[in-house]
N, C-alpha and C positions, 0 to 999 in steps of 0.2 A: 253339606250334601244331603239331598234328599234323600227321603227312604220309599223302598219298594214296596209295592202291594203282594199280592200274595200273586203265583206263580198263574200263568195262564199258556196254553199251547192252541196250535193253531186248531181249525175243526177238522181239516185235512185227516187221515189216514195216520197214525201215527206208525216211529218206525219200527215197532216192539210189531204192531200187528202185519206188517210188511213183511219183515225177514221171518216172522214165522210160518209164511206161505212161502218161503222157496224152494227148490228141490234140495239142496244141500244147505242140511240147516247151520246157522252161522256158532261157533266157540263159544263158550261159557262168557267169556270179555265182553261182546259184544250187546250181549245180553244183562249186559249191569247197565243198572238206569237208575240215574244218584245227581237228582238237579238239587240245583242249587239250590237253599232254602234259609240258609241265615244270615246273608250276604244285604245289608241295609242299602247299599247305594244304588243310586236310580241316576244320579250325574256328577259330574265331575267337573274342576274349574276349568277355565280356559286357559289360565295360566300354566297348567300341565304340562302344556304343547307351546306356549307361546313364551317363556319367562327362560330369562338367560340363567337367575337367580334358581327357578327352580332348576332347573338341568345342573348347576350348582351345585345344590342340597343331592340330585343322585349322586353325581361322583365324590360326594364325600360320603353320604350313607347307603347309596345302593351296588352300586358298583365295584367297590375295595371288599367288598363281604359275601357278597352273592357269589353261589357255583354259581357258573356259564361256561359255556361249552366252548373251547377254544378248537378242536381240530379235531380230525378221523387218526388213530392208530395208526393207521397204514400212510397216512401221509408223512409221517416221523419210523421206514419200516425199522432199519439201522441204527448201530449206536453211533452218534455225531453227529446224525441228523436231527435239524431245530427246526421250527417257527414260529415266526415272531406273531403275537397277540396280541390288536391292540386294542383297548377303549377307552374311550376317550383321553385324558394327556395319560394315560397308563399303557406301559407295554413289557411285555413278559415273552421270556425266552421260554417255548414248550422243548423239551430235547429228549431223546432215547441217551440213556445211560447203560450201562453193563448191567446194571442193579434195579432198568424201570425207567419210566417216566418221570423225567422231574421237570420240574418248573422253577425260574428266577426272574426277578425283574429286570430287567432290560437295561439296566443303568450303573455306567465305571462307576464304581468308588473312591475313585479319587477325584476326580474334576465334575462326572455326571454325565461324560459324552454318553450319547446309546453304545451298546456295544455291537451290536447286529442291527444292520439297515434292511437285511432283507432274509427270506428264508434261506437254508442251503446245508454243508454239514464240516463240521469243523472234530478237530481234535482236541481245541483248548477256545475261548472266549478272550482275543486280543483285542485290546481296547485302539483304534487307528488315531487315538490322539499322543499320548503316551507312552503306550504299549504296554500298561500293567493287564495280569493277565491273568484265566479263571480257570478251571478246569470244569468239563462241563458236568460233573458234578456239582458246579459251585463253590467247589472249595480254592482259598490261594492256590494262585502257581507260580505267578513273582512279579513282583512290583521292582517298577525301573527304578534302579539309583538310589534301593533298596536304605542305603547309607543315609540317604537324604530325610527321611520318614522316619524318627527315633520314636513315636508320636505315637506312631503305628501299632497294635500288638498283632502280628501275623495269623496267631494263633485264631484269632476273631475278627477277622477280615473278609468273609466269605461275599459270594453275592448274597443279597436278601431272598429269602425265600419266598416258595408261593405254594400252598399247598395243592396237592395235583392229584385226580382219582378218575378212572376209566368207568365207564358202563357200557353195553351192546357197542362196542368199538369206538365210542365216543371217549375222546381227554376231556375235562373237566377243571377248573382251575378255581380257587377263589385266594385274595389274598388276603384275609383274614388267619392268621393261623390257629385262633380259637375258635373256628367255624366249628360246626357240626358236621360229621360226616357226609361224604356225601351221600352214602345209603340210607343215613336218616332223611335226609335233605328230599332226596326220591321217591320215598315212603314206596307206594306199593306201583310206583311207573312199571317197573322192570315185571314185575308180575304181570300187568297186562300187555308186554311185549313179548314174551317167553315166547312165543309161541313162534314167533315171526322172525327173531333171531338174529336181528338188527348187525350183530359183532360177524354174523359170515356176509355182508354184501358190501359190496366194492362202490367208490365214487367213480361211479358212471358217467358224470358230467357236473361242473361247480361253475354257478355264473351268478356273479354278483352285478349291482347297477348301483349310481347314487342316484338318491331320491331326493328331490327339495322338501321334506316334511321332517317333522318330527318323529324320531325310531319309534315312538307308541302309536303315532296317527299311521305310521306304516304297516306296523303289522298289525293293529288292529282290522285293517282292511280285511286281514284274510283270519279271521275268529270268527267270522259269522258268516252264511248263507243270505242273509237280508239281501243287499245289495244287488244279486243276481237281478229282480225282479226289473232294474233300471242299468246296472252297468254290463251284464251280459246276457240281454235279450232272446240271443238268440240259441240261448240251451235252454230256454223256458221249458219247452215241449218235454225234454227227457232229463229232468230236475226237479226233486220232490224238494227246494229249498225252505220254503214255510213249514213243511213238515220235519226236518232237521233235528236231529236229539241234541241234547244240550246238558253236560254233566260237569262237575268237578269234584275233585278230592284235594284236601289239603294244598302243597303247590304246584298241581295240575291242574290242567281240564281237558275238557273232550266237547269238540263238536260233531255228527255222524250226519251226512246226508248223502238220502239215499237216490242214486242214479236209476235210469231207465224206468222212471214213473214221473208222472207229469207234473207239473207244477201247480198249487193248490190255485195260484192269480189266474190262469188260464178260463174263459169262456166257453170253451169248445174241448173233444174227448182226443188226443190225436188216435193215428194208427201205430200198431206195435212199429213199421218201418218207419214212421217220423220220428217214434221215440228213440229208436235205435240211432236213428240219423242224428239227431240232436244231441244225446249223449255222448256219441264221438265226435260230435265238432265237422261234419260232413260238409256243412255251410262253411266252415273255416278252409277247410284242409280242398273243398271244389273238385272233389275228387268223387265220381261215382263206388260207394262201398257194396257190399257183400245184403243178399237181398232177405228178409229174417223168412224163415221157412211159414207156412199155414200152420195151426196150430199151436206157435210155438212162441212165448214173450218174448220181447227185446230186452228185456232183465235177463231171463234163461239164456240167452243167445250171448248175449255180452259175455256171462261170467264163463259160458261153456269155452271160447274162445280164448278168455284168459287164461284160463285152469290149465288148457292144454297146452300153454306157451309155456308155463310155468315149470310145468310137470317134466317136460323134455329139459329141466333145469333142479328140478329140484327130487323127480324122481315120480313115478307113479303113486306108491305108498303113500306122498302125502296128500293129508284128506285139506282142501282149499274150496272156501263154501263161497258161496254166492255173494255175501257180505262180504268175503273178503276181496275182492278183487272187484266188484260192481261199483260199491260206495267208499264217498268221501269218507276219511274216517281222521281226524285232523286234530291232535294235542297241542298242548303248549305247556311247558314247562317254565313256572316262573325263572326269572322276567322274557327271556327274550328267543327260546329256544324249541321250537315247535314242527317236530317231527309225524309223519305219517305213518298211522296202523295201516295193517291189511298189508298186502304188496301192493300200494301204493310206492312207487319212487321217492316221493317228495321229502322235504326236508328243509326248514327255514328257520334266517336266522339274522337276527335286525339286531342294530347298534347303532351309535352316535357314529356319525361321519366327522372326525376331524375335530371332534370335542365340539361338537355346533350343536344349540340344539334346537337349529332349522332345517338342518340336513342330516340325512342319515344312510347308511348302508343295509342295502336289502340283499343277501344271499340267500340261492335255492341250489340243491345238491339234492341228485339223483343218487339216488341209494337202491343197488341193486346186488340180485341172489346173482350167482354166479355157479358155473361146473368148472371142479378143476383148480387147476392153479390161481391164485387170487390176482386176477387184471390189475395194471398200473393205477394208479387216483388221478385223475384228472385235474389237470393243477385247475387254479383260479380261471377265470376268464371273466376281464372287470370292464364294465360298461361304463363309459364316461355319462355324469348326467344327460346332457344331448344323443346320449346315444340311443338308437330303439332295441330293444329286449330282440327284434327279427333279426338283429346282429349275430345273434348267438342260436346257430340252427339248431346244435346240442338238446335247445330244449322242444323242439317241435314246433307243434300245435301249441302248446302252454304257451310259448313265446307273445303269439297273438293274444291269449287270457290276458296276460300279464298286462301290455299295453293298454288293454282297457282299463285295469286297475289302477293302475298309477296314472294313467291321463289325470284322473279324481285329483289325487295326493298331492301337488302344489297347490292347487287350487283350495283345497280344503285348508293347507296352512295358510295361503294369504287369506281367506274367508275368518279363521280362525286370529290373526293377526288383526283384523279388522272390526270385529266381533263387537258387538254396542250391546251385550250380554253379559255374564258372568261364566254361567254352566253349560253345558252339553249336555244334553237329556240320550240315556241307555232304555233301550226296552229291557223289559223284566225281563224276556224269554230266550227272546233271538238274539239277545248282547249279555245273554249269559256269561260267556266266558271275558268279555269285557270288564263287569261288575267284579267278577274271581280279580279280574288281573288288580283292576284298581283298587280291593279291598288290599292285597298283599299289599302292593306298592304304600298304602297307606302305613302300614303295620311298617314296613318297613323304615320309611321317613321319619317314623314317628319315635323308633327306640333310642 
């Protein structure tokens, strides 16, 4: 793999100097700015994405050992409530115990049937081949014909374990049982979400799709602003994308771009209402909006709006800056779990489809503040490959983004399958958080 030159950013506007001109200036968090700097790679094989062999090597080295994030709190609220986790040929029971969250693999001990086909909430873990049976702690509760199994030592017959740990309402799993914590694993994530509080909002809407690509050619799509410039044209006008910060720590990252200022690719200045108009997707949505006053930016305007959506939710007292609610503000937590700062909704989360690894499963989950009582989770809502992302109203306007993005993603795997190359070339800047992912993944394959 090639190695990188030294860091360079676009000439645009950066976003240090933006958010420091807005009315409500943005949190301590937003304000850290930590690119990347000793991360050698500049491209990666093609075999990444195209090799059955390597998709292989994850599920025996990345997969069984890595925390990832199997589910929300609240979708297991009860004790007896489970569900089931899967990647690829791996699947694990998450459940509420009297005592917590535990986790088990998914698989009878005596023959290997799965034991749960689907989520739901039990009292005990009956195997529907046999009927030897778990308690959903894990531990024995009786094996048929008990007599028949001298073999057996009851005592140490449990299901296998998985170890299991929460953060901002997120379950966590890895089944390595020598892992590292997961608060090590997190390092200082949770410090730059304090603020935002991720464990009070409710699954507002969960809609997954399969994708014909590879689960890294997937969500790499959404790690960087680049792409805007050619796959979504038509928020040029109110999208600073070339001007985008680009950070990482240990195994995070952070991309931030910032809304209602114009794109650096643009020839022409627009007007505060084009920018306003094109930041909300007004071309999408065809809908005549709300006209920005004289005086006043379509940056101001935007956050002022959301602030007071917010606020009739979360209370006046809280102080909710410009940044927080105007701009992208878009993590990823290795490998595959990439959650939005700010009150931002978003929340994404890619995996191998069916142990392939030509297809893959793209989930996004609205995560949302709430007043009051904590709203039900919104179960799954799964998208047959053929199906369009506008199947699923849940997600809005986004639904339309989406389909532009994924148009890309077969195409870019057969292109990739085809490939009379070796490497994929990363920009230094703008594929920042690309470089973070694929140095881990390297560390990773490589212990």
């Amino acid at each position: 793999m090639a190695e990188a030159a030294n860091n360079h950013r676009s000439a645009g506007i950066c976003y240090q100097q933006l958010i420091a001109n807005d009315p409500v200036p943005p949190p301590a968090v937003l304000r850290l700015d930590n690119p990347l700097t000793d991360v050698p790679i500049q491209s990666v094989p093609v075999s990444r994405y195209t090799s059955p062999d390597f998709h292989a090597l994850e599920m025996q080295r990345l997969w069984p050992r890595v925390w990832q994030m199997a589910c929300r709190e609240e979708e297991i609220p009860t004790v007896g409530d489970y569900l089931v986790y899967e990647i690829g040929h791996f699947s694990i029971i998450v459940v509420r115990t009297a005592h917590g969250i535990r986790a088990h693999h998914n698989v009878c001990r005596h023959r290997g049937r799965r034991l749960c086909d689907f989520d739901g909430h039990a009292a005990s873990f009956i195997c529907p081949f046999h009927g030897f049976s778990w308690n959903i702690d894990g531990s024995l509760r009786s094996i048929t014909s008990s007599w028949d199994f001298p073999q057996i030592d009851q005592n140490n017959f449990d299901l296998n374990p998985v170890r299991c740990d929460t953060w901002g309402g997120w379950v966590f799993i890895n089944m390595d049982e020598n892992a590292q914590p997961l608060a090590s694993f997190l390092g200082s994530l949770p410090e730059h979400f304090s603020i935002w509080a991720p464990e009070d909002r409710y699954i507002e809407a969960h809609v997954g799709k399969v994708i014909g690509c590879n689960w890294k050619a997937c969500q790499e799509a959404f790690m960087e602003a680049f792409h805007v410039i050619t796959t979504h044209p038509q928020i040029l006008a109110g999208i600073g994308d070339e001007n985008s910060q680009y950070d990482a720590w240990d195994n995070f990252s952070r991309a931030i771009t910032p809304n209602a200022t114009p794109s650096p690719h643009l020839r022409w200045q627009p007007s505060e209402q084009e920018l306003f108009d094109s930041v909300t997707m007004r071309e999408l949505d065809q809908e005549p909006g709300p006209q920005v006053p004289e005086g006043m930016t379509a940056r101001a305007m935007m956050a002022a709006g959301a602030r007071a959506g917010l606020q009739k939710i979360l209370g006046t007292d809280t102080v909710i800056s410009d940044a927080e609610v105007a701009d992208s503000i878009y993590y990823t937590l290795f490998p595959n779990f990439h959650p939005w700062g700010g009150y931002n909704r978003i929340t994404y989360r890619f995996r191998p489809y069916q142990n392939r690894h030509d297809k893959c499963l793209m989930e996004c989950y609205y995560i949302s503040p709430f007043a009051g009582d904590r709203p039900p989770p919104a179960p799954l809502h799964l998208l047959d490959e053929d199906e369009p992302w506008t199947n699923a109203p849940e997600l809005g306007l986004l639904a339309k983004v989406f389909t532009q993005d994924t148009f890309n993603l077969p195409k870019v795997q057969a292109g990739l399958e085809a490939a009379a190359f070796d490497e994929v070339m990363l920009a230094n800047y703008q594929e920042t958080k690309l470089r973070h992912f694929h140095h881990l993944l390297s560390q990773w394959l490589a212990d």
